[in-house]
C-alpha positions in Angstrom: 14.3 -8.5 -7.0 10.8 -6.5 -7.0 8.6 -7.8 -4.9 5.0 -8.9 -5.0 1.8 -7.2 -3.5 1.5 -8.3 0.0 -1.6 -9.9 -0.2 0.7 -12.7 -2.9 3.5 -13.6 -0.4 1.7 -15.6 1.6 -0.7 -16.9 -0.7 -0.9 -20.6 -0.9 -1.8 -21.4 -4.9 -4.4 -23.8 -5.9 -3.4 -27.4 -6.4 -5.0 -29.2 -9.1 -5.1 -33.0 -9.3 -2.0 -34.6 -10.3 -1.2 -35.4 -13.9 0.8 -38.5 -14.1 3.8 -39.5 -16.4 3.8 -42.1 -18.2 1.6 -45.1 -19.2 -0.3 -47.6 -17.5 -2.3 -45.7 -15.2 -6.5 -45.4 -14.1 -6.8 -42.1 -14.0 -9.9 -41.3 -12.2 -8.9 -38.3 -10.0 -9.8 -35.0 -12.0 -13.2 -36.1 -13.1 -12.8 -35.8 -17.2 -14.6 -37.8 -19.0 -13.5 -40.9 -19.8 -14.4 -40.9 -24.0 -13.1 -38.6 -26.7 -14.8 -35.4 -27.7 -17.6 -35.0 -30.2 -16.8 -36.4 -33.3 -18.2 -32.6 -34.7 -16.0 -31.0 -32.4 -13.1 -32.7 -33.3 -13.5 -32.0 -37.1 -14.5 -28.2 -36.0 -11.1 -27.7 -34.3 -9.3 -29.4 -37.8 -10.8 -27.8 -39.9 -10.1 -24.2 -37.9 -6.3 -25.2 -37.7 -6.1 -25.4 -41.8 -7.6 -22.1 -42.3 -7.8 -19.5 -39.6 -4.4 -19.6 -37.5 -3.0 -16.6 -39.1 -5.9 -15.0 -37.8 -7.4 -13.5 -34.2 -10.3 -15.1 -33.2 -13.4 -13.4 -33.2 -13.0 -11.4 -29.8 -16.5 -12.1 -29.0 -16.8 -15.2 -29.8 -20.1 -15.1 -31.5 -21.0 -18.2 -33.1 -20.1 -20.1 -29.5 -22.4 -17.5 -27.4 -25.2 -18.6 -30.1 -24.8 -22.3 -29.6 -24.7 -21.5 -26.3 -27.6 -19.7 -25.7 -29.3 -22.1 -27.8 -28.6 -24.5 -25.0 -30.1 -22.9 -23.1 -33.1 -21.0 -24.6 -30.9 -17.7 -24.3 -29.9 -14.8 -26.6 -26.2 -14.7 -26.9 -26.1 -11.2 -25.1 -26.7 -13.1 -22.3 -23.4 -15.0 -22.9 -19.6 -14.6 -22.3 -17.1 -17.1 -23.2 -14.2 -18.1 -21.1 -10.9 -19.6 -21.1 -12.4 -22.7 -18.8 -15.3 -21.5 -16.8 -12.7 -20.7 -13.8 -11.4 -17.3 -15.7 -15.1 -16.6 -15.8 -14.9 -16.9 -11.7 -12.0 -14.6 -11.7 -14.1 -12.2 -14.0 -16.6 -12.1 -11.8 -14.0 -11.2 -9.0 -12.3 -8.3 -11.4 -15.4 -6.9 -12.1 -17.5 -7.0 -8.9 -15.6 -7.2 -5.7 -13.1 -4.3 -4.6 -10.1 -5.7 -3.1 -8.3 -4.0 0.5 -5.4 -3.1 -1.4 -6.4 0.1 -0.7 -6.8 -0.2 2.8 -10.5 -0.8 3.1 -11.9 -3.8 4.3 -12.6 -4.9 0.5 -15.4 -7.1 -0.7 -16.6 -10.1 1.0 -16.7 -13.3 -1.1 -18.2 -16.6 -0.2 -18.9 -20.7 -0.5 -20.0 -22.9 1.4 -17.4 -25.7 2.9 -16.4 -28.5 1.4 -16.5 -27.4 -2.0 -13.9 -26.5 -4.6 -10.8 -24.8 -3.5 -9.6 -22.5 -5.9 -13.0 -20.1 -4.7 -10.8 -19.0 -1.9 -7.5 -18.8 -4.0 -9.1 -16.5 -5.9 -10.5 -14.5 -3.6 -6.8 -14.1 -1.8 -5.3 -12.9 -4.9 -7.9 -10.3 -5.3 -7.2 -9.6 -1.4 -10.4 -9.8 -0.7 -11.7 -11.4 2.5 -13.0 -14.8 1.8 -16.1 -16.8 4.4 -16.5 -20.4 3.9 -19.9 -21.6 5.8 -19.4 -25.0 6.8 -22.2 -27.3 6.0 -23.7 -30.1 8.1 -22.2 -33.1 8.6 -25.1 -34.2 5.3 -24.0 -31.5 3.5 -27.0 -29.9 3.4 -26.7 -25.9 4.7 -27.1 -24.5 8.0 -29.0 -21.7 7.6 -27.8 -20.4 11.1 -24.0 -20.5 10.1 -25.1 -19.0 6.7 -27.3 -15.7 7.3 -24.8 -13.3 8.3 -22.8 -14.0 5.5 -25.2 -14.3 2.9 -25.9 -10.8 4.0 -22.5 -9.2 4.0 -21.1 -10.9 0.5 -20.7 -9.9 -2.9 -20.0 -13.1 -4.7 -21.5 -16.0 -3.0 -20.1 -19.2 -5.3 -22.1 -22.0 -5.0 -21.2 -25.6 -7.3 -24.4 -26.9 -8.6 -23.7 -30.7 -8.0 -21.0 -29.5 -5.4 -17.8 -30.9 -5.5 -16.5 -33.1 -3.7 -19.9 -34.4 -2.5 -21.9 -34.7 -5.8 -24.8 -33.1 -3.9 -27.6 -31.3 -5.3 -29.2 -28.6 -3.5 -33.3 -27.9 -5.2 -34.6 -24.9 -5.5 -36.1 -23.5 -3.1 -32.8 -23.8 -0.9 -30.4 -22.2 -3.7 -33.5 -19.2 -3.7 -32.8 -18.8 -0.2 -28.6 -18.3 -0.6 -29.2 -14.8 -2.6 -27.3 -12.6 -1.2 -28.6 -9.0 -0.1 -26.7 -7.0 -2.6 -24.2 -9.2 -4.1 -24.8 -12.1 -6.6 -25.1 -15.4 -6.3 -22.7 -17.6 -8.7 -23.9 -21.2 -9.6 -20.8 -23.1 -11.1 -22.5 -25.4 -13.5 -19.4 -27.5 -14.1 -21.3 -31.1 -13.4 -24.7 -29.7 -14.3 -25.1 -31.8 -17.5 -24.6 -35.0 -15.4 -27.8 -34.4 -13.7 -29.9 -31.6 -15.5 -28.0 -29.0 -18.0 -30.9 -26.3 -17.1 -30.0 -26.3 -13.1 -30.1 -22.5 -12.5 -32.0 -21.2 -15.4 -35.3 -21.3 -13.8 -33.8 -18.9 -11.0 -32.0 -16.8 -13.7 -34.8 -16.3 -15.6 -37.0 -15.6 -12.8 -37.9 -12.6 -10.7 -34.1 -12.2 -8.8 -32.8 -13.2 -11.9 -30.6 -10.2 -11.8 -28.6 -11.6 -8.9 -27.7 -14.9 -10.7 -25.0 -15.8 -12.7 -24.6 -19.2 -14.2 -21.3 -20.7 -15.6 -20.4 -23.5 -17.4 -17.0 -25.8 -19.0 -17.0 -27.9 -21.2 -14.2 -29.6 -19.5 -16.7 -32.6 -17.8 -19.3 -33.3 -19.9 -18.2 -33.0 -23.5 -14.3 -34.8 -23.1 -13.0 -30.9 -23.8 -10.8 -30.5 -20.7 -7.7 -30.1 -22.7 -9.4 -27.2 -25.2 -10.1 -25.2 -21.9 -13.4 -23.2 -22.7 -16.1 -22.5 -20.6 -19.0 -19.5 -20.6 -21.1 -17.4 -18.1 -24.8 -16.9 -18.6 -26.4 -13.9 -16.7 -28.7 -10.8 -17.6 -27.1 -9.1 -20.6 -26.1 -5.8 -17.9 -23.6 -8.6 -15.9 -22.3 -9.9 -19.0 -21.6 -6.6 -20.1 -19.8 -5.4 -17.1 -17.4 -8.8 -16.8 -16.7 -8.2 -21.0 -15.2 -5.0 -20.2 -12.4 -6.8 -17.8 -11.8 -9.8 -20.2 -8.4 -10.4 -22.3 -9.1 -9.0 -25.7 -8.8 -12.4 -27.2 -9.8 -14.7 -24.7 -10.6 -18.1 -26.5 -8.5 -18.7 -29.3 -9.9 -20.1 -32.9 -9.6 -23.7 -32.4 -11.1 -23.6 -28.7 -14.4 -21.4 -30.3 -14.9 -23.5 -33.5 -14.2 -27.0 -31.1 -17.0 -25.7 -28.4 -19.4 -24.2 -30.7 -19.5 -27.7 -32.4 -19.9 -29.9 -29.4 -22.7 -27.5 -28.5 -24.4 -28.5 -31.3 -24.1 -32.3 -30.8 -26.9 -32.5 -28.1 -27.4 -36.4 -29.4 -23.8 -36.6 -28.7 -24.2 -35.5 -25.1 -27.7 -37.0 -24.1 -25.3 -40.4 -25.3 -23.0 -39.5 -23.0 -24.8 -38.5 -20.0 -26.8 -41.9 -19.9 -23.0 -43.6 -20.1 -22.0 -41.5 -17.1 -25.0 -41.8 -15.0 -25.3 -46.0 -15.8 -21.8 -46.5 -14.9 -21.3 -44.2 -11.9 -24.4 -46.3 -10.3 -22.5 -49.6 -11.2 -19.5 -47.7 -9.4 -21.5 -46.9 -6.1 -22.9 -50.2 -5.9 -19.6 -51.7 -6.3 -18.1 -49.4 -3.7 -21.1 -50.1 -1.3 -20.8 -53.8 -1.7 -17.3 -53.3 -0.5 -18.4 -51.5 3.1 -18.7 -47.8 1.6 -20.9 -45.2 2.4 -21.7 -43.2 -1.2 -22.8 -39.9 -1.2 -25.6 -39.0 -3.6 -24.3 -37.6 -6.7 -25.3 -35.9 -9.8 -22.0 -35.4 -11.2 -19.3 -37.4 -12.8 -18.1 -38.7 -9.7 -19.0 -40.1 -6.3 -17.4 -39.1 -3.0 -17.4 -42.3 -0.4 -16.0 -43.2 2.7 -15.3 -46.2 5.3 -16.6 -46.7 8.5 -12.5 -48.2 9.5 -11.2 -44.5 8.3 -8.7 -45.9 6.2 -8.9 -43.7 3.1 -5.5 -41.9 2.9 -3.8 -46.0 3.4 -6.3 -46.7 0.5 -5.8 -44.0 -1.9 -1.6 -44.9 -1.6 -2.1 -48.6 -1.9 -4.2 -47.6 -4.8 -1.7 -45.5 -5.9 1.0 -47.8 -5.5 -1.0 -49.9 -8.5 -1.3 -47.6 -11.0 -5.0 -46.0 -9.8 -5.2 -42.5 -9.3 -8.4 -41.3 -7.2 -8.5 -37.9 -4.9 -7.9 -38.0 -1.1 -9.9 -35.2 0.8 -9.0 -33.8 4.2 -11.1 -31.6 5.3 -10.3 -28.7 8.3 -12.5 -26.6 10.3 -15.6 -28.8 9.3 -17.6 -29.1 12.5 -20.7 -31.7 11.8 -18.6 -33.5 8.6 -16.4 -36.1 8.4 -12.3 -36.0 8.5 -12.0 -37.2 5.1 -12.7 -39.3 2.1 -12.5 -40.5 -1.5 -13.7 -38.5 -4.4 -13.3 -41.5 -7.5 -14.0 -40.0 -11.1 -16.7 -42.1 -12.9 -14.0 -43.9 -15.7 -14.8 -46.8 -18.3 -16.0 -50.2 -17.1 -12.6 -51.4 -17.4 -11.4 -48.8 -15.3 -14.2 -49.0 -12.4 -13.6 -52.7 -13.0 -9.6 -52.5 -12.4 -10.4 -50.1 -8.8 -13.3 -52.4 -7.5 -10.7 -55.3 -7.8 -7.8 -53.3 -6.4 -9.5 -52.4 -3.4 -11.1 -55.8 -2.7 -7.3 -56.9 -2.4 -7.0 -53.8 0.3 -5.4 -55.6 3.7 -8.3 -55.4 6.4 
């Protein structure tokens, strides 16, 4: 057998949340969106299947960087679709970091800590060394913990909500997590659930050139099963990262789908309110039950008990049909061991988990 690089032996891969068989279940541990697509979209992706499946896509996806930049008062050289906003991530790794295959020392990459996982997974199959600055125990940043890596890294990715927390960092604090000579990655996956322009002020603005925004339209527009996302940075960083792509990264349906939904902003300013109303009847719910509920701007809240009990919770959930994601977290300092990250589902569904955990043996 031929064997893998080094730096893949020992690499742990990223586990997603798990996708049950079957009927029956609440499924509010992978925070989609609990309605269907656009309408639009939907009729987009149709009408592309009948008439352009013997064909390649348009390899730069042109009509989908429009909408896009559209969204967000752009020109679509400033635009670069992607297969789900996470190959844009590894992009961003391909293009700008140097691994220590080679023997150097290789490019640092950064988060902060908690936040999404597969930053570090990436970073490991790139074999390049990873630094994950733990927050406080509010997650807000500790600017002590932070400095010398803010200085050191190349890719500093930042999730704007975070995840699992929901939190929102202004600003003035983002400003301040620029790194020295690298760039500073905002993943915009949850930004529509609490302002679709978080980042562009900073993009657009004086640094702008050390700013990269991506987005999916996984959360906010029902698309999670299309898989298409896009970057947004100065036209010279989209450039660079459209060099590295697949040839034919997005295929037709995915393009004519996304460009569609795009569109729809009636359909999404809808939806957002849905989101936002119910994930505030779902905190007060969960407080009203002896939580404590993170702030959050995205499609989800992230909670936990003052008896600790979250992992007998999540499998007596479990054990009735109601999926929600268990967190533990390591080498977190000021924070908490763990908690509960529940996706923001229907009223039925946020209904059917307040009940289920009101039953929960205390």
């Amino acid at each position: 057998m031929v064997s893998p690089r080094p730096a893949v032996v020992p690499l742990a891969a990223y586990a997603p949340g798990e996708q049950p068989r079957g009927d029956g279940w609440v499924k509010l541990n992978t925070n989609e969106l609990p309605f269907p697509p656009p309408p639009a979209a939907v009729e987009a992706i149709r009408q592309a299947a009948g008439e352009r499946l013997n064909r390649y896509p348009d390899p730069t996806g042109l009509a989908f960087r429009q909408a896009a930049a559209d969204r967000l008062g752009l020109t679509p050289d400033w635009i670069l679709p992607g297969n789900g906003s996470d190959e844009n991530l590894t992009l961003l790794i391909r293009t700008f970091c140097r691994s220590a295959d080679g023997g150097g020392e290789g490019d640092l990459i950064a988060s902060p800590h908690p936040t999404y996982t597969l930053y570090r997974t990436l970073a490991e199959i790139q074999n390049c060394p990873f630094e994950a600055v733990p927050l406080n125990g509010d997650w807000s940043w500790n600017w002590d913990r932070l400095e010398a890596v803010r200085q050191r890294a190349k890719l500093f990715f930042v999730p704007v909500p975070n995840s699992p927390s929901g939190t929102v960092w202004p600003k003035e604090v983002l400003e301040r997590l620029i790194p020295d000579d690298g760039l500073l990655v905002l993943d915009g996956a949850y930004a529509d659930f609490e302002d679709g322009r978080l980042g562009l002020d900073l993009l657009e603005g004086p640094r702008g050139d050390r700013i990269v925004l991506t987005r999916t339209l996984s959360k906010s527009y029902g698309l999670a099963g299309l898989r298409l996302g896009f970057a947004a940075a100065r036209p010279e960083v989209i450039g660079a990262m459209a060099k590295v792509k697949d040839s034919y990264n997005c295929d037709s349906l995915a393009l004519a789908g996304g460009t569609a939904a795009l569109r729809d902003s009636d359909w999404l300013g809808e939806t957002v309110r849905a989101v936002r109303a119910e994930r505030q009847r779902l905190a007060d719910g969960l407080t009203a039950l002896g939580f404590v509920v993170e702030p959050s701007g995205g499609n989800f809240v992230f909670c936990t008990h003052p008896d600790r009990r979250h992992r007998a919770r999540f499998d007596f959930l479990k054990e009735r049909k109601i999926l929600v994601r268990y967190f533990a977290f390591n080498n977190w300092p000021d924070g908490v061991p763990d908690g509960l990250r529940i996706t923001v589902g229907t009223a039925e569904e946020t209904d059917a988990l307040l009940n289920a955990l009101a039953e929960f043996p205390g």
